[in-house]
C-alpha positions as CSV (number, residue, x, y, z in Angstrom):
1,X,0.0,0.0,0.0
2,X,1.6,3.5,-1.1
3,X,2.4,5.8,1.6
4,X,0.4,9.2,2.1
5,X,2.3,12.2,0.8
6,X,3.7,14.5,2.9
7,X,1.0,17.8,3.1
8,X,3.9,19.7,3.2
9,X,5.4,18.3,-0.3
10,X,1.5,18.6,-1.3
11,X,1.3,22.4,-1.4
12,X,5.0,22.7,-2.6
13,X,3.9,20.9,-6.1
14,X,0.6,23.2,-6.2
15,X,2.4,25.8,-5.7
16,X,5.1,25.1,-8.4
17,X,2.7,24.3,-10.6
18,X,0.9,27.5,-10.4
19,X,4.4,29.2,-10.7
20,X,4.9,27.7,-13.7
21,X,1.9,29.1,-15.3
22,X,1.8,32.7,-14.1
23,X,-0.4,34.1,-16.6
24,X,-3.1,31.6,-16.4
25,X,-2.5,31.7,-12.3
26,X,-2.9,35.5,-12.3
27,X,-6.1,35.6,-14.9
28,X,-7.6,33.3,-13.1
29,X,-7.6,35.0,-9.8
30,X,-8.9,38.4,-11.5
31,X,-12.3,37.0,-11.3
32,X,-11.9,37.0,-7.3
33,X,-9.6,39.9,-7.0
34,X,-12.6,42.0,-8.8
35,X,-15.0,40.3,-6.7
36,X,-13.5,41.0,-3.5
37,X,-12.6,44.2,-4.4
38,X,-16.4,45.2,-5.5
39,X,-17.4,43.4,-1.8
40,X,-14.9,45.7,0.4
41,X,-16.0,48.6,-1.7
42,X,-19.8,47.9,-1.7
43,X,-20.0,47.3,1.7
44,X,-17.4,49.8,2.8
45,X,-19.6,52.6,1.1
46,X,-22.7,51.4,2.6
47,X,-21.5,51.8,5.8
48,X,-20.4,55.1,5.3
49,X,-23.6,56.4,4.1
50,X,-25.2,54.4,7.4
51,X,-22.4,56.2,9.7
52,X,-23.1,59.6,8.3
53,X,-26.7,59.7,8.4
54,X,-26.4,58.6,12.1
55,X,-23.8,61.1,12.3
56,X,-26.3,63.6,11.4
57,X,-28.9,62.5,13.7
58,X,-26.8,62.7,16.7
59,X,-26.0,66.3,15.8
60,X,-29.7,66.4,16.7
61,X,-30.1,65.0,20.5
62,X,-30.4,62.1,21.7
63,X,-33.4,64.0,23.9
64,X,-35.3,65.7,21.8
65,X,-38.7,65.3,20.0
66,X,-39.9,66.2,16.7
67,X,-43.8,67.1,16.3
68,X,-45.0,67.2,12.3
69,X,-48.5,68.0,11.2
70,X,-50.0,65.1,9.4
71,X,-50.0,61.6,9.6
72,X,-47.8,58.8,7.9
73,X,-50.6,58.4,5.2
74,X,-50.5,61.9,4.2
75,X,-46.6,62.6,4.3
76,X,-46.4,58.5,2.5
77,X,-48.8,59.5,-0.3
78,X,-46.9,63.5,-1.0
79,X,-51.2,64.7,-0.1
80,X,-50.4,68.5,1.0
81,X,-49.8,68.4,5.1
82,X,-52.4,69.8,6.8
83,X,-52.3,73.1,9.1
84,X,-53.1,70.9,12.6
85,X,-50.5,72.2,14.7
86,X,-50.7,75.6,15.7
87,X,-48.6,77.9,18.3
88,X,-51.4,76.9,21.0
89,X,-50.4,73.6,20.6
90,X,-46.8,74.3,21.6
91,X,-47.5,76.7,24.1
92,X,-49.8,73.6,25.9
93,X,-46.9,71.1,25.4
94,X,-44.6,73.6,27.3
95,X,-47.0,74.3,30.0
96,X,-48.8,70.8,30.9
97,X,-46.2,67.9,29.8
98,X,-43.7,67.5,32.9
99,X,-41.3,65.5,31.2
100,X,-40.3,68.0,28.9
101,X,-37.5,71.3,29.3
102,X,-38.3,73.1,26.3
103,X,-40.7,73.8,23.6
104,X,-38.8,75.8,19.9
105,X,-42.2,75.8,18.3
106,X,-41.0,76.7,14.2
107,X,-42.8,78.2,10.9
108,X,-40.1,77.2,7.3
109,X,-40.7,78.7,4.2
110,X,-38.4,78.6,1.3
111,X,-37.4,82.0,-0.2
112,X,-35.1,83.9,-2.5
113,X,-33.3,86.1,0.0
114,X,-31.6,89.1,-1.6
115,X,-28.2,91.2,-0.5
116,X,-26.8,94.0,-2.9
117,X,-26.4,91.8,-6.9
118,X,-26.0,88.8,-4.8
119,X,-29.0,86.5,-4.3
120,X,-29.6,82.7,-3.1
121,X,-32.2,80.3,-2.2
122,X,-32.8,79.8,1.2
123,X,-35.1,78.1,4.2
124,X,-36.2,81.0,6.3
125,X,-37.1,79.7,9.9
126,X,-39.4,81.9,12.1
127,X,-38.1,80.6,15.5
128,X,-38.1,81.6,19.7
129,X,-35.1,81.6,21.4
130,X,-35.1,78.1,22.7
131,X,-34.4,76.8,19.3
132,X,-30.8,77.2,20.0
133,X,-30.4,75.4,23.1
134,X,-33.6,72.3,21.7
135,X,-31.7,71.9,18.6
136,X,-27.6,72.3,19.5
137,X,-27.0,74.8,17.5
138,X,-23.9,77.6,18.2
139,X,-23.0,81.4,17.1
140,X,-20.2,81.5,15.3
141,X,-20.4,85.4,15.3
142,X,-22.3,88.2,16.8
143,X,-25.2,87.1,18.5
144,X,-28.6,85.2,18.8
145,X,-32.2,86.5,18.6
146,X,-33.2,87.2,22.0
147,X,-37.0,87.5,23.8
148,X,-36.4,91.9,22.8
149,X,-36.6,90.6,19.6
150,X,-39.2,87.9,20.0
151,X,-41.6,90.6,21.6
152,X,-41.2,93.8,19.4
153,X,-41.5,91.8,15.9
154,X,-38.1,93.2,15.1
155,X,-36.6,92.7,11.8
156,X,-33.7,90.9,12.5
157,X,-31.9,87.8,11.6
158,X,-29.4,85.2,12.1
159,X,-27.8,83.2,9.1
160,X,-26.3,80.2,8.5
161,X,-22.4,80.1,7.2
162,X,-23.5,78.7,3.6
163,X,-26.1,81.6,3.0
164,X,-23.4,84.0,4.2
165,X,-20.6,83.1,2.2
166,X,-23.3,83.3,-0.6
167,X,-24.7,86.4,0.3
168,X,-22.2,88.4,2.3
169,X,-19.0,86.8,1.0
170,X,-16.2,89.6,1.6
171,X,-16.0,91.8,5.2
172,X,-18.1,91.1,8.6
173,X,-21.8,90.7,7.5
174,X,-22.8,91.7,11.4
175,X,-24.9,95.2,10.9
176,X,-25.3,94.3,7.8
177,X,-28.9,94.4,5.4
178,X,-30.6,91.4,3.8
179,X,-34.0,91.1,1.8
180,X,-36.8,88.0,2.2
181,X,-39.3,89.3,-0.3
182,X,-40.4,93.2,0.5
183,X,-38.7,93.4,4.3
184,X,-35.3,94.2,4.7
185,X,-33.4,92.1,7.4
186,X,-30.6,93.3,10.1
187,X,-28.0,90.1,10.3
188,X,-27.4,90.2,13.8
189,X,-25.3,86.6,14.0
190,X,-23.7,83.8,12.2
191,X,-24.4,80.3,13.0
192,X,-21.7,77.9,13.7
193,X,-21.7,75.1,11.1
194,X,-24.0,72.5,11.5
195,X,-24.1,70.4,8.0
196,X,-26.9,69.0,6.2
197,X,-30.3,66.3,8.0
198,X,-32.0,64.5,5.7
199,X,-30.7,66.4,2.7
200,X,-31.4,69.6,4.1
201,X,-28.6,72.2,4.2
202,X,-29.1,73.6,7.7
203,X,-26.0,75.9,7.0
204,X,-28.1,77.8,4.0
205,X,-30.7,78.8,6.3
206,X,-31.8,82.4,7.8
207,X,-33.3,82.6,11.4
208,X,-36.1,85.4,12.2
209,X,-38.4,86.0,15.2
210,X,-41.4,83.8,14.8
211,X,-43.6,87.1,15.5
212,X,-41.7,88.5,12.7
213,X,-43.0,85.8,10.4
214,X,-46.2,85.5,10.9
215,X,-46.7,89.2,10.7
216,X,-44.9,90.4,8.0
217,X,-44.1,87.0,6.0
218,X,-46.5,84.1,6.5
219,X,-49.3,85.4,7.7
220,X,-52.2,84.1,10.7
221,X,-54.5,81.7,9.5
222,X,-58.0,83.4,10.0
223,X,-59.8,79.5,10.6
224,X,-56.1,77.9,12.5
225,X,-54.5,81.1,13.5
226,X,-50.5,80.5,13.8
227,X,-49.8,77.7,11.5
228,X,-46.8,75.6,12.4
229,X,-44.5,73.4,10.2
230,X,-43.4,71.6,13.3
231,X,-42.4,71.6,17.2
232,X,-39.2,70.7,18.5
233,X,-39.5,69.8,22.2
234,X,-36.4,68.9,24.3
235,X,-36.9,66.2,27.0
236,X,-35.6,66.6,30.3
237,X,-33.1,63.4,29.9
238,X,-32.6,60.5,27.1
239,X,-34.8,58.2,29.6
240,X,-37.4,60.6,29.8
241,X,-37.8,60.7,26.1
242,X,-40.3,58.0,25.7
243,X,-42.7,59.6,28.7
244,X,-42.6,62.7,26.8
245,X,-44.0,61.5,23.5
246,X,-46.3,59.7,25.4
247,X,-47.8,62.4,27.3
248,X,-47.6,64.7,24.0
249,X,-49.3,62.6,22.3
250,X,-52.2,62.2,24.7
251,X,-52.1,66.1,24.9
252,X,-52.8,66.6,21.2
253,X,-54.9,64.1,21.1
254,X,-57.7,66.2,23.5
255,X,-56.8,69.3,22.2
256,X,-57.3,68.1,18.3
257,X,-60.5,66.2,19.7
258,X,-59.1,63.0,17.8
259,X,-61.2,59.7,18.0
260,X,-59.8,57.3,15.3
261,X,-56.4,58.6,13.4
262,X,-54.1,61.0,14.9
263,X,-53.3,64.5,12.6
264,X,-49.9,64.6,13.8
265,X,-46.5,62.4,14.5
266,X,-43.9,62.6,17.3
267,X,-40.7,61.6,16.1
268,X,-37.5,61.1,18.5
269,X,-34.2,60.6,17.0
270,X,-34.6,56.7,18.2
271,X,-37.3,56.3,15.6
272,X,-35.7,58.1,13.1
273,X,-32.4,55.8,13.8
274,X,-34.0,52.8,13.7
275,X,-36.0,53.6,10.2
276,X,-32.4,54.7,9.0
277,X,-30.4,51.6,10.1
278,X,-33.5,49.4,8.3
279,X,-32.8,51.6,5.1
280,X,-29.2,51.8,5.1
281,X,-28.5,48.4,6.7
282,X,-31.2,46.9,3.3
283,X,-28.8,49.1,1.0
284,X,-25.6,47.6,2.3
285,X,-26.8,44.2,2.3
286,X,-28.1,45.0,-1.4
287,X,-24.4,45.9,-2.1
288,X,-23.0,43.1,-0.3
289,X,-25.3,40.9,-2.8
290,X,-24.0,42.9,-6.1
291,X,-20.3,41.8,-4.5
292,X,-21.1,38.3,-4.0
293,X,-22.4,37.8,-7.9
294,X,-19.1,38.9,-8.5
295,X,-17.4,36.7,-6.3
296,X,-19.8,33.8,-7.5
297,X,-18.5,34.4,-11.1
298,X,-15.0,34.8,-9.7
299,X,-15.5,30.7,-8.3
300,X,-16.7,29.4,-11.6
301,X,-13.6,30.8,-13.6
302,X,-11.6,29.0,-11.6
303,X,-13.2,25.9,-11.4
304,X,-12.9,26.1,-15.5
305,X,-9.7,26.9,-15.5
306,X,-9.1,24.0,-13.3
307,X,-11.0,21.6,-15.4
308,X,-9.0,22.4,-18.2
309,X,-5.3,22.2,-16.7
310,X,-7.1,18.5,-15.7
311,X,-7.5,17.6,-19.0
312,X,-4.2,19.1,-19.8
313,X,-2.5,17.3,-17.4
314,X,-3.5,13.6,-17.5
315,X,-0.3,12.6,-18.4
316,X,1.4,13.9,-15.2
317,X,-1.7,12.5,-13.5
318,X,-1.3,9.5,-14.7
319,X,2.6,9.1,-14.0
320,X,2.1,10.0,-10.3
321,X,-0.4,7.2,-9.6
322,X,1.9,4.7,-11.3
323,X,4.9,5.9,-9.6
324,X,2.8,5.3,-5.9
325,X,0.6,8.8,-5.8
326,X,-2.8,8.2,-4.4
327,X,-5.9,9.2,-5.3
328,X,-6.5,11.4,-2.1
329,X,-2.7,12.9,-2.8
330,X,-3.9,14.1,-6.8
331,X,-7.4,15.4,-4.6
332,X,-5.4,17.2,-2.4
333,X,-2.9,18.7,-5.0
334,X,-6.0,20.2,-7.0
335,X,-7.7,21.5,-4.2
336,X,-4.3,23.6,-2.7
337,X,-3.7,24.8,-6.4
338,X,-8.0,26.5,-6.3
339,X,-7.6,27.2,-2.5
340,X,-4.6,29.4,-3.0
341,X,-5.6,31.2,-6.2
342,X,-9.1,32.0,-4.4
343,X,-7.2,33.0,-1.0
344,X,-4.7,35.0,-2.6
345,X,-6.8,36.5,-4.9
346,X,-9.3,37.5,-2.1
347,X,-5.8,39.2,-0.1
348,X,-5.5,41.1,-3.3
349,X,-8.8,42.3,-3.6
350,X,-9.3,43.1,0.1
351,X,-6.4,45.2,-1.0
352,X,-7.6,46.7,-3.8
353,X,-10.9,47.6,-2.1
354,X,-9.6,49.1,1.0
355,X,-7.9,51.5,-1.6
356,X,-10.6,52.3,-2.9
357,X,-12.8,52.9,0.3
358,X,-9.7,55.2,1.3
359,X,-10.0,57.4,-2.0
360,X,-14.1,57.4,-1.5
361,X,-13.2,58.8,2.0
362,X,-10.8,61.3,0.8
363,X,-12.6,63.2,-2.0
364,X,-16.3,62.6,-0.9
365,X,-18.0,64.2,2.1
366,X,-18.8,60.2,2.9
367,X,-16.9,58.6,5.5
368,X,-16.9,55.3,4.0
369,X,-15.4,52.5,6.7
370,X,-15.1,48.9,7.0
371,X,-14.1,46.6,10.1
372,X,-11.0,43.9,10.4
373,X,-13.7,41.2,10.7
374,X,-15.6,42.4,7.4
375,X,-12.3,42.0,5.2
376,X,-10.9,38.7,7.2
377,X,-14.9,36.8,6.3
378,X,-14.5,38.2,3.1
379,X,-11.1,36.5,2.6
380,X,-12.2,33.4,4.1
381,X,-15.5,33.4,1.5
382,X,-12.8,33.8,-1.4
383,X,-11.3,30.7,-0.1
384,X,-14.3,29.0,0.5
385,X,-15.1,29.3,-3.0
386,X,-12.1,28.5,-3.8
387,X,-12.3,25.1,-2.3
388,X,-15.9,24.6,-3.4
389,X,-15.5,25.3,-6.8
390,X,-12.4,23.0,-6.6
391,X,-14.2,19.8,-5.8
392,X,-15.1,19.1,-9.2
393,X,-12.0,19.3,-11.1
394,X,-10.3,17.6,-8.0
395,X,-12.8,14.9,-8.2
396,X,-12.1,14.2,-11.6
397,X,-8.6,14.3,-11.6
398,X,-8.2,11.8,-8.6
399,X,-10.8,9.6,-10.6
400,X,-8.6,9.2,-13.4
401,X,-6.7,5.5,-14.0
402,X,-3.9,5.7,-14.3
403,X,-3.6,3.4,-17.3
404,X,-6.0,5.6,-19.2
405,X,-4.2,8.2,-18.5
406,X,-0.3,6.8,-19.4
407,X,-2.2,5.5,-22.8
408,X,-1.7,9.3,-23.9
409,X,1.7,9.7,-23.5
């Protein structure tokens, strides 16, 4: 009975042999090295874009509450929202719901804001001055709008760092004039930079009383009187978040006389997490999926390639058996020789793809990432394919008689 072959000597001829043919080795592993590469990258960028919107999010507070007018029908079906939260409302909420701090009750238009030749689209937010403390935000420069302002209507405003370099590019715009439609505006502040939610650019914004919008730009609503677009409430702490939405929800509830479905939606930043992880963790596994097919493809070059060097090399085959090679030693060679070119293959386009999540980082607001344990199962898939696809043409070449196989010498 022949002896076993060393392992050792095992991987030395697979690994000769694919020395010998270099070009075949190296086109052969393209199919992985793209696949793995398109993996990394896929799922890299996927990440990102899940890291940045939370990023975003967290710029909001974990604490605080979003109240919208409408329900999810409405908003789901683009129906026009309707005008069911009103200054009252917020004014209640601050009053009777203990488990809240702060009420920033807000009125958004969008408007072409004016300042010498220069002009620029902008969201122009009629606020109080809790909005700076509910929703984080800082001055960069000069001040914030203060309860004086609140009170008297003034005509003042605070900008966003976007809308000023638009607007006021060169020299301090503090003292400085603006135009929303027929009212001319007194820039008072600059507001830090806060980036964009949802694709809205917070930083191209401009910031007015809310008594100065609803009596000189939006108007009262003779049948709802003060029309809001939404209420941003700050609760007291994280854990008192959920207590809050409850007992908001109850509030509006009575005051909107609702029996059956509610005109309005609380949103914390827990919700809007959670429906963001389900979107972005669907897109990256989506990605992931595009990766794989690639990878998939990858496995059945190989496998061909290997089936042909079988047929190609019957003779060797065949002189190994009848020199004492087993059947299990010819399996083994085959499957090394598919094991490797998937394994290194999958090292070179881990490689390739960390490159390229490195370049997405660099030039692209994105902050594509991917962990050590992403790349390392990606590597062993490559290699698991590798093996798979293997089988066959190791199969068949340990199958071969060794007579058959000499008769073609």
């Amino acid at each position: 009975m022949a002896a076993q072959l060393p392992l050792r000597e095992t991987v030395v001829m697979a690994l000769s042999t694919l020395k010998a043919n270099r070009l075949r080795s190296l086109l052969t592993m393209l199919g992985i090295v793209i696949g793995n590469a398109s993996v990394i990258t896929l799922v890299g960028v996927g990440t990102g874009a899940q890291n940045l919107a939370e990023g975003q999010l967290n710029t909001l507070g974990a604490n605080v509450l979003f109240i919208v007018p409408g329900n999810n029908d409405t908003r789901r079906q683009g129906i026009d929202t309707p005008k069911t939260l009103v200054l009252e409302d917020a004014e209640a909420i601050a009053q009777q719901v203990p488990s809240i701090r702060r009420v920033a009750p807000q009125v958004t238009l969008n408007e072409v804001v004016q300042a010498g030749s220069n002009s620029a689209n902008a969201s122009i937010s009629g606020i109080t001055p809790e909005f700076l403390t509910v929703r984080r935000f800082d001055v960069a420069q000069g001040r914030f709008l203060s309860q004086q302002d609140l009170q008297s209507a003034r005509n003042v405003t605070v900008i966003g760092p976007d809308l000023r370099d638009k607007l006021l590019p060169v020299g301090s715009p503090i003292g400085r004039s603006i135009r929303i439609r027929d009212q001319s505006f007194q820039v008072i502040g600059v507001m830090a930079p806060k980036g964009a939610v949802f694709g809205s650019n917070q930083d191209e914004a401009a910031y007015i009383p809310l008594t100065t919008m609803v009596s000189k730009l939006s108007g009262r609503d003779p049948t709802y009187g003060v029309s809001l677009s939404f209420i941003s409430v700050e609760a007291r702490d994280e854990a008192s978040t959920d207590a809050a939405k409850f007992q908001i929800t109850n509030l509006l509830r009575q005051r909107h006389k609702i029996l059956r479905e509610d005109d309005f939606a609380v949103r914390s930043q827990k919700d809007a997490l959670s429906i963001v992880g389900t979107i972005t963790g669907g897109l990256t596994l989506m990605l992931a999926a595009i990766g794989g097919v690639s990878l998939l493809v990858g496995g059945i070059g190989i496998m061909n390639i290997m089936l042909v060097s079988v047929s190609e090399r019957t003779e060797e085959i065949g002189l190994r058996k009848a020199v004492g090679a087993r059947s299990h030693d010819v399996l083994l060679q085959f499957l090394v020789e598919s094991l490797v070119l998937a394994a290194l293959g999958g090292v070179i386009g881990s490689a390739v793809g960390l490159a390229a999540i490195a370049g997405v980082a660099r030039f692209t607001a994105l902050p594509a990432a991917i962990g050590a344990g992403s790349v390392l199962f990606t590597v062993g898939l490559s290699g698991s394919i590798g093996l798979f696809f293997g089988v066959v043409p190791a199969r068949r070449a340990a199958r071969l008689d060794p007579i058959t196989a000499l008769r073609s010498l």
